[in-house]
C-alpha positions as CSV (number, residue, x, y, z in Angstrom):
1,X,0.0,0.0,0.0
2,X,3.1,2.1,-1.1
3,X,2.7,4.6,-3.6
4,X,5.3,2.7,-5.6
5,X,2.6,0.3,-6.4
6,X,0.0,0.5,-8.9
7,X,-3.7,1.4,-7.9
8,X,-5.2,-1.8,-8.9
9,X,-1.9,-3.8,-7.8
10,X,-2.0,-1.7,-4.4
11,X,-3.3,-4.6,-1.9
12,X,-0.5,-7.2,-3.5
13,X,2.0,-4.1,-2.7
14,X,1.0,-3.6,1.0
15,X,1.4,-7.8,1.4
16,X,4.7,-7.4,0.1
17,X,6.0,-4.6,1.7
18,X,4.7,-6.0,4.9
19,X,6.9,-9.5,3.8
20,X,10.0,-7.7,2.9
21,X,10.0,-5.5,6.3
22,X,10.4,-8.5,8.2
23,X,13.4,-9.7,6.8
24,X,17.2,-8.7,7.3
25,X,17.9,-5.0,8.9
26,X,18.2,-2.2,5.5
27,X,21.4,-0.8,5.8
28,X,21.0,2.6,6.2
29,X,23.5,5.1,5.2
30,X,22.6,8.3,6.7
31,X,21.3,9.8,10.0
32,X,19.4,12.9,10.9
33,X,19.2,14.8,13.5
34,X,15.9,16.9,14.0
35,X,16.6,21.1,15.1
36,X,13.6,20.1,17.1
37,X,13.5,16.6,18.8
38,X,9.7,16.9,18.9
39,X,9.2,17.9,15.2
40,X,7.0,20.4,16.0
41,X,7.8,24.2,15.2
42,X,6.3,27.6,15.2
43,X,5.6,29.5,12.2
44,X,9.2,31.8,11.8
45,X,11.1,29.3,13.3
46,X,13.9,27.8,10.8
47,X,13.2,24.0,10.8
48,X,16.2,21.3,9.9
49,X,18.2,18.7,10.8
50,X,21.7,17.7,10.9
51,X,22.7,14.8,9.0
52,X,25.5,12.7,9.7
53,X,26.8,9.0,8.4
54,X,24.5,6.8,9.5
55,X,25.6,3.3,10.8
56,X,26.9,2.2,7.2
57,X,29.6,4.9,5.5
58,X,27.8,6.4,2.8
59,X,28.7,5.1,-0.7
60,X,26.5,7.2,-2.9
61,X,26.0,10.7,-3.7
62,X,22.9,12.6,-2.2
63,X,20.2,14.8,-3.2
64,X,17.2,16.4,-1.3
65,X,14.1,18.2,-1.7
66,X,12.0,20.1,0.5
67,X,8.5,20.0,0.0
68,X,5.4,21.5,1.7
69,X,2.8,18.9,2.1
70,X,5.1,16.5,0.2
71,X,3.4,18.4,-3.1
72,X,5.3,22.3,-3.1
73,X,8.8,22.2,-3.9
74,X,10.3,24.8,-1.3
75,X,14.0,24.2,-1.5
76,X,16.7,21.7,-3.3
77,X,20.2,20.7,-2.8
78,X,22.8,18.2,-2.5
79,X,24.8,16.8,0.7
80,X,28.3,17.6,1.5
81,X,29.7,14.9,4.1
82,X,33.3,15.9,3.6
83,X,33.6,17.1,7.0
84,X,31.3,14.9,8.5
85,X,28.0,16.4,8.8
86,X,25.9,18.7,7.0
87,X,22.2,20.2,7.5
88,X,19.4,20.7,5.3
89,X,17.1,23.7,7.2
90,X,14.4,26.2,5.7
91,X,12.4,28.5,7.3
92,X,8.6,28.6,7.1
93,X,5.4,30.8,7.0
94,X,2.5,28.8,7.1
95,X,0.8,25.9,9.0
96,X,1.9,22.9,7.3
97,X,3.9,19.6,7.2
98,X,7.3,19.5,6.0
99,X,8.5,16.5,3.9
100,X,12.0,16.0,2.6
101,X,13.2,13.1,0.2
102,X,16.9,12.5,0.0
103,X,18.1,10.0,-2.5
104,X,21.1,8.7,-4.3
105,X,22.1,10.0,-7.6
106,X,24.1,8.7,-10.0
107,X,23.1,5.0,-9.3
108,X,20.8,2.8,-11.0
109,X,19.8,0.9,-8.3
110,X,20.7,1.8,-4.8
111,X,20.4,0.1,-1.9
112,X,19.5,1.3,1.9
113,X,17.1,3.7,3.5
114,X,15.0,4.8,5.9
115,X,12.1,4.1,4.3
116,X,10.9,0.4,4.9
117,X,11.7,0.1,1.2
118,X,15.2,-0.9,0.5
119,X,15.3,1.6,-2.7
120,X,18.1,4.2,-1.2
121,X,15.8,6.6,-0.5
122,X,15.7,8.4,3.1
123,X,12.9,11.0,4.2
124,X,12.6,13.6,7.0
125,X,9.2,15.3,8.5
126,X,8.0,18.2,10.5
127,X,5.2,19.8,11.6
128,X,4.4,23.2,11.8
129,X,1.6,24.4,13.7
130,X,-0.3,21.5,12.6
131,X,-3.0,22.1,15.0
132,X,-4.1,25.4,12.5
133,X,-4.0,23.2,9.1
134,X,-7.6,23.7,8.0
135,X,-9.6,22.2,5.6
136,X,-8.5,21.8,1.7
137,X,-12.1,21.3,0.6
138,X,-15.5,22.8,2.0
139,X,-17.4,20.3,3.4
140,X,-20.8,19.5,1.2
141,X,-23.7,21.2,2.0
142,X,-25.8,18.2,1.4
143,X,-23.3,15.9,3.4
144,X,-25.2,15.0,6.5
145,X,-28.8,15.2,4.2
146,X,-26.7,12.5,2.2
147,X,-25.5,9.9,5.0
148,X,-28.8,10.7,7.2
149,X,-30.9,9.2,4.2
150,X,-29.1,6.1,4.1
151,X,-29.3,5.4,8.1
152,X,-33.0,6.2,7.9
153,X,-32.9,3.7,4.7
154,X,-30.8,1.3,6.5
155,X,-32.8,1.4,9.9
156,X,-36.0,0.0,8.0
157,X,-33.8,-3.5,7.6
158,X,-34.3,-5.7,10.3
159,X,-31.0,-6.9,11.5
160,X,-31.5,-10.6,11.3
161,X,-28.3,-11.5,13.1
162,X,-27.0,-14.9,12.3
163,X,-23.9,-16.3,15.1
164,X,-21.8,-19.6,14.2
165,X,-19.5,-20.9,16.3
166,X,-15.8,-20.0,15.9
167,X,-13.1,-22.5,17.1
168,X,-10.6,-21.5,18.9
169,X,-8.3,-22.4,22.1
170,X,-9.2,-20.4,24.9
171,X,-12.0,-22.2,26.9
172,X,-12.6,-18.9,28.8
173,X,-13.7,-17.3,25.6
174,X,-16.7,-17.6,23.8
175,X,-16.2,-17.0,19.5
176,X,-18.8,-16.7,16.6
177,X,-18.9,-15.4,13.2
178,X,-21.6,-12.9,12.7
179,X,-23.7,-12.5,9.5
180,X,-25.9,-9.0,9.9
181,X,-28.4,-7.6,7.1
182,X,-26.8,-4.1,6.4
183,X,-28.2,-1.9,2.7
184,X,-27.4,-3.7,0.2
185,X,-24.5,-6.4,1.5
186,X,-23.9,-7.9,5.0
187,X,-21.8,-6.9,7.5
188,X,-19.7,-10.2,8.6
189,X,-16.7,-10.6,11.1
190,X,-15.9,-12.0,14.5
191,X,-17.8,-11.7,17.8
192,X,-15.9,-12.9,20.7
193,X,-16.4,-12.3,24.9
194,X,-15.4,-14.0,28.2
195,X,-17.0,-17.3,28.1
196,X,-18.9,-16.1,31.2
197,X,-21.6,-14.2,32.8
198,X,-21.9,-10.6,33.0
199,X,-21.3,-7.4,31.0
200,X,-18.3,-6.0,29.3
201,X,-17.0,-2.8,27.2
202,X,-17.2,-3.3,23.8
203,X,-14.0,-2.3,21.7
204,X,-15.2,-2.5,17.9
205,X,-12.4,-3.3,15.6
206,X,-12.0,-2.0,12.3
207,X,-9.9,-3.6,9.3
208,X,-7.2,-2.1,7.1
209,X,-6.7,-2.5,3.7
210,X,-6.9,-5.5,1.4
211,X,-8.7,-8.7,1.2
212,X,-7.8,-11.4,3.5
213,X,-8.3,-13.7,6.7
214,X,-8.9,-11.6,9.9
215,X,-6.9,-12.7,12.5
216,X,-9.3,-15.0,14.7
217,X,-6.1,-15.6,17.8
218,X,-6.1,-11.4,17.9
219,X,-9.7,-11.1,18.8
220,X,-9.6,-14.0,21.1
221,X,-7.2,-11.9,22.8
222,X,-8.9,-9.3,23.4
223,X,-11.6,-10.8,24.5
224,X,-9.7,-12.5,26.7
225,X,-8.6,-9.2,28.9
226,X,-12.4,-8.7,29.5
227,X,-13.6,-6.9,26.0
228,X,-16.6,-7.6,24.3
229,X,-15.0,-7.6,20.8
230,X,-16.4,-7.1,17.4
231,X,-14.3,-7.2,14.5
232,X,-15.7,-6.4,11.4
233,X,-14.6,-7.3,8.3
234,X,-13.8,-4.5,5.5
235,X,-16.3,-6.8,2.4
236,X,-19.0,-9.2,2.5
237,X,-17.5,-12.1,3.2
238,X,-16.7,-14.7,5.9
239,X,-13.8,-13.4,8.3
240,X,-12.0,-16.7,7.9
241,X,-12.3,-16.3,4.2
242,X,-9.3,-15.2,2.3
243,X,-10.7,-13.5,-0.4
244,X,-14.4,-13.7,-0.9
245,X,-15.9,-12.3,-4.1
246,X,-14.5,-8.9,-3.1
247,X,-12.6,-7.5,-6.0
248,X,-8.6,-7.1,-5.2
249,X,-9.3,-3.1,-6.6
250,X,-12.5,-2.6,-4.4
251,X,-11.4,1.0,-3.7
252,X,-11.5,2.1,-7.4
253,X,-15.1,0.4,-7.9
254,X,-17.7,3.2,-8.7
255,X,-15.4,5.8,-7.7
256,X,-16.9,8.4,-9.8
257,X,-20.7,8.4,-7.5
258,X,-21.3,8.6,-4.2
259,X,-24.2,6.1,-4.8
260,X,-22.0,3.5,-6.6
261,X,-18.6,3.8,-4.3
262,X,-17.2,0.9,-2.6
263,X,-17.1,2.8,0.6
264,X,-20.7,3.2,0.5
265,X,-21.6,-0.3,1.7
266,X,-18.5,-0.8,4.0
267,X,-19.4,2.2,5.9
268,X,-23.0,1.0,6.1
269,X,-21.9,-2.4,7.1
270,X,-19.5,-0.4,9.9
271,X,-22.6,1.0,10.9
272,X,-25.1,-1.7,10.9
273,X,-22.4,-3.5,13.2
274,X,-22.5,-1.1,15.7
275,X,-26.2,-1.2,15.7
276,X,-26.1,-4.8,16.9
277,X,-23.6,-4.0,19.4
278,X,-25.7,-2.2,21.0
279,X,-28.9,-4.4,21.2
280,X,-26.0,-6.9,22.8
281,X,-27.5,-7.8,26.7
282,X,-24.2,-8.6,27.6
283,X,-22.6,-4.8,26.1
284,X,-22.5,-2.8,29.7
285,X,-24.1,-0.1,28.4
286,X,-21.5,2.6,28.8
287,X,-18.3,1.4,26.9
288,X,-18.0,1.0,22.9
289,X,-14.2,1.8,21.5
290,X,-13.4,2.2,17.6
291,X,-10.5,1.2,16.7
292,X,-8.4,0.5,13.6
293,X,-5.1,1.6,11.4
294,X,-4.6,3.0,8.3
295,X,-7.9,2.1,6.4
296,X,-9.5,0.9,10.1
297,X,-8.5,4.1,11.3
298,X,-10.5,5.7,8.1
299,X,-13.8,3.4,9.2
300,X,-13.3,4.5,12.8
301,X,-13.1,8.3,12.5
302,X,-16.1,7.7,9.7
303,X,-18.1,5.7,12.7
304,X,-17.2,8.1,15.0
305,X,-18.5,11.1,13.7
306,X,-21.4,9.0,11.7
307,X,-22.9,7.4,14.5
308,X,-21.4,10.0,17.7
309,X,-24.2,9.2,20.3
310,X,-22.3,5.9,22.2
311,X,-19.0,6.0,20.9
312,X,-16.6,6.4,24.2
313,X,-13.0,7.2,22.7
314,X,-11.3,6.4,19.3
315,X,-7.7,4.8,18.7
316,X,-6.0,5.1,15.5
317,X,-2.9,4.8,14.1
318,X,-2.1,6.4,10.4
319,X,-5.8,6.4,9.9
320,X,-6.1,6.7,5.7
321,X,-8.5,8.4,3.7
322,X,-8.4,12.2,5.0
323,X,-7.9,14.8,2.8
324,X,-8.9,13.1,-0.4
325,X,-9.0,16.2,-2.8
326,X,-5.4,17.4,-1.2
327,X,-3.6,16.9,-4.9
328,X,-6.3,20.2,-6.0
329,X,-4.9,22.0,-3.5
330,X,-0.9,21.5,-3.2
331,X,-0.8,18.8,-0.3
332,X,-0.7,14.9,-1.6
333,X,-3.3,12.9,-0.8
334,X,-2.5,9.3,-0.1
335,X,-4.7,6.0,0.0
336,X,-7.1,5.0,-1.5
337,X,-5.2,7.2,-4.1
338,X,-7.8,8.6,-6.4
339,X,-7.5,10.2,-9.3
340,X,-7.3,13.7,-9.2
341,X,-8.0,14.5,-12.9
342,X,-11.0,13.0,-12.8
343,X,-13.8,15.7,-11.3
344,X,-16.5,13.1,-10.8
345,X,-14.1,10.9,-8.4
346,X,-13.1,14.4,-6.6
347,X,-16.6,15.1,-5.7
348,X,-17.5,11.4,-4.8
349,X,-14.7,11.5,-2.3
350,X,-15.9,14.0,0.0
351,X,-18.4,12.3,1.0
352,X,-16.4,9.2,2.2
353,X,-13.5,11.6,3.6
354,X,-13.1,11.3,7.4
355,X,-12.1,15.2,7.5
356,X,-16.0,15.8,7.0
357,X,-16.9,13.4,9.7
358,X,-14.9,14.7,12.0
359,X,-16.9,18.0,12.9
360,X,-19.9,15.3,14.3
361,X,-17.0,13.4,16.5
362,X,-18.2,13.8,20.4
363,X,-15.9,10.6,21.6
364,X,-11.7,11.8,22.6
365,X,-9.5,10.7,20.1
366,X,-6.0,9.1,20.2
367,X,-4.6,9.5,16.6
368,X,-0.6,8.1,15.6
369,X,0.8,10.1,12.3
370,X,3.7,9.1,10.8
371,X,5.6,12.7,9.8
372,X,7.2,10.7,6.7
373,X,4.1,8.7,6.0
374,X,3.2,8.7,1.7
375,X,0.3,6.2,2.5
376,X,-1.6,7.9,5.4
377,X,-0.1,11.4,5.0
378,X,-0.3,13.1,8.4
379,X,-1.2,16.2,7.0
380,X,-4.7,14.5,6.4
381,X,-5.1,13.4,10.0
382,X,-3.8,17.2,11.0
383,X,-6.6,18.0,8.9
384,X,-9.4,15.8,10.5
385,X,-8.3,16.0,13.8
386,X,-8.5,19.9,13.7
387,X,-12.1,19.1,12.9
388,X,-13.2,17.3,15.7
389,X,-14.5,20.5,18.2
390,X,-13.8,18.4,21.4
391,X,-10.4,16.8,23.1
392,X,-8.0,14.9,21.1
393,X,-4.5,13.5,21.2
394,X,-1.8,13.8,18.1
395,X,0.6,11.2,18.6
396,X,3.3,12.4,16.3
397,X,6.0,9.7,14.9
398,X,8.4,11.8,13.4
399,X,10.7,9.5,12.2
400,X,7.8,6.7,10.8
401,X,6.4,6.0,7.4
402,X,3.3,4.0,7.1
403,X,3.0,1.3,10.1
404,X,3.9,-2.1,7.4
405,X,6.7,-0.4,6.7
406,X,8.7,0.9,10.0
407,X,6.5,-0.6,12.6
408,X,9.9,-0.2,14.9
409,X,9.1,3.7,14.3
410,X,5.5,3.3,16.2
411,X,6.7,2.1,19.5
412,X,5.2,5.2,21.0
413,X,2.4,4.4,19.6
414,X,2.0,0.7,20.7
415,X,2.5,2.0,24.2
416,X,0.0,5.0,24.6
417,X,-2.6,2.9,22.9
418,X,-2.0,0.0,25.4
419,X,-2.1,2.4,27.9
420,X,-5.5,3.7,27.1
421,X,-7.3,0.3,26.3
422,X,-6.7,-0.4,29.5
423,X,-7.8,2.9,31.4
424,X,-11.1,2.4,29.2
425,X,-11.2,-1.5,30.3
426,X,-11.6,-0.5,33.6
427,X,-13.8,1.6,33.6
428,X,-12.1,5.0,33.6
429,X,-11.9,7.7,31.4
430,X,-9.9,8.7,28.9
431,X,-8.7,12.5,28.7
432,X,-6.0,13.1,25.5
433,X,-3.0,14.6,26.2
434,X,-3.5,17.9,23.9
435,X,-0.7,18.6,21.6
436,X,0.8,22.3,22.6
């Protein structure tokens, strides 16, 4: 899910990324040394870093490029390591994020990075006052008139939900399958609880891209700390099905109408999910978490500010999808890569674009960018978050791309979310940690 890859090739892409990442270490060449360990900088300030040899000598000549919003080229020029360091630094004058590539020149194929790719290629991010990056695109007018219509259409539909039981090897927990009647597909996934009496939060789980198995042993283990866990598949398929009859380029089917886009259904069948959930006797009542990465993350800020009445706090790491009309307005959007040229598609988006979701969002949010991130680009989830009128917490990565390719970049990440599951499990509250 790389923007190397092709659009319709993109899901093969993102399994083999994922593949290659866990093999042997890339040798990287260079290191960098952020002005500002936090990334973050005030408007005026001069940004940079310093960059050094990295753990490898260098063996190839360097360029880099500065761009605003990884679109705007700001600033070029080459490295000069000959006394052992050099800095690449610019000053700035608006709220934006900083991206700079630095590759090798002169070599046909190079080796190394800090990408997650192996293709010589390094990057470096900032923020600057990110919490003031406004909208690209006006939300529709006839936005919430739009996605109202189709949870009045869906509501008529009884539910008729349909459990089978799901192996697995925890005795203490209890695992179906679920089959619910959503407009116009099913929503399908796992349902899983202690195999016990009582009432428990329920943490929703939310998929990210491509068409595969979901991972039964990961929901067992959730339910096993004490969750009432659904996790809902991303098609209309059986969870334990590989592939299904969804199509390997779902995201580009009906693309150009809001009526005929892929995202249509799945964020009905998000919806209809969390409907269920909530007829559930054995739900407590009081907790429901969203959760997800990249395109999960995308479904979970959609649920959230679709459906804001229950919702108790959102987790997402890269969350994709924000910002889809960015390439008209010099910042690159990222997945599920749309066409730009195409005015039809640009329209469509908006109304599948978490950033006009976001306004409705009631629940605190915990959101992970990744400042080097080409899939989910964190000027996106700037975007959305600064959307969302109540408390939220920006977990900024500096030094990630998109989480299959550094996941050893998200440590933070792994840690704050674990840390907040299990404030939510027991029963307290969650209150974000606002970025200053």
């Amino acid at each position: 899910m790389t923007r190397i890859c092709s659009r319709v090739a993109i899901v093969v892409c993102f399994a083999a990324s994922a593949v290659a990442q866990r093999g042997a270490p890339i040798r990287e060449e260079l290191a960098f040394a952020p002005y500002h360990a936090s990334g973050l900088y005030k408007i005026g300030e001069t940004l940079g870093w310093t960059v050094t040899p990295g753990v490898s000598p260098p063996t190839y000549n360097y360029k880099w490029t500065v761009r605003r919003n990884n679109a705007v080229v700001l600033k070029e020029g080459t490295l000069d390591l000959s006394s052992g360091k050099d800095k690449i630094e610019i000053e700035v004058d608006r709220p934006e994020m900083i991206y700079v590539a630095v590759e090798a020149v002169g070599v046909e194929k190079p080796t190394g990075g800090n990408t997650g790719r192996n293709n010589g290629r390094y990057a470096v991010g900032a923020a600057v006052e990110p919490m003031k990056i406004g909208l690209a695109t006006p939300r529709p007018a006839d936005f919430d008139s739009f996605w109202n219509g189709k949870l009045e259409a869906q509501a008529k539909i009884p539910i008729h939900p349909v459990l089978t039981h799901a192996d697995n090897e925890n005795a203490a927990i209890e695992m179906n399958t679920f089959v619910l009647d959503a407009l116009g597909s099913h929503a399908q996934g796992y349902l899983a609880k202690p195999a016990k009496e009582g009432k428990f939060p329920a943490l929703l789980l939310l998929q990210y891209a491509g068409v595969y198995a979901l991972n039964a042993k990961s929901v067992a283990g959730r339910a096993a700390e004490g969750w009432l866990v659904m996790d809902v598949d991303s098609h209309d398929k059986l969870p334990s099905d590989p592939s299904g009859n969804a199509p390997k380029n779902y995201a580009l089917v009906g693309d150009t109408d809001r009526e005929t886009s892929y995202f249509l259904d799945m964020y009905l069948r998000d919806s209809r999910a969390l409907d269920y959930l909530m007829t559930r006797p054995d739900w407590d009542g009081r907790t429901i978490v969203l959760m997800g990465t990249s395109m999960g993350g995308q479904q979970s800020l959609m649920l959230a500010g679709l459906r804001p009445e229950k919702i108790t706090a959102v987790l997402v790491c890269v969350p994709a999808g924000a910002d889809l009309n960015a390439d008209l307005h010099g910042r690159k959007a990222g997945y599920p890569n749309f066409p730009s040229t195409d005015p039809k598609v640009m329209n469509a988006a908006q109304y599948f674009d978490p950033v006009n979701f976001a306004s409705h969002i009631k629940a605190p949010v915990l959101a992970a960018m990744g400042f080097i991130d080409t899939t989910s680009p964190p000027g996106g989830i700037f975007t959305a978050l600064n959307q969302i009128p109540g408390a939220k917490e920006p977990l900024p990565m500096i030094e990630s791309e998109h989480n299959n390719l550094t996941p050893q970049k998200e440590k933070n990440w792994d840690a704050r979310s674990k840390e907040v599951l299990a404030l939510l499990l027991s029963g307290a509250a969650f209150e974000p940690n606002e970025l200053k």
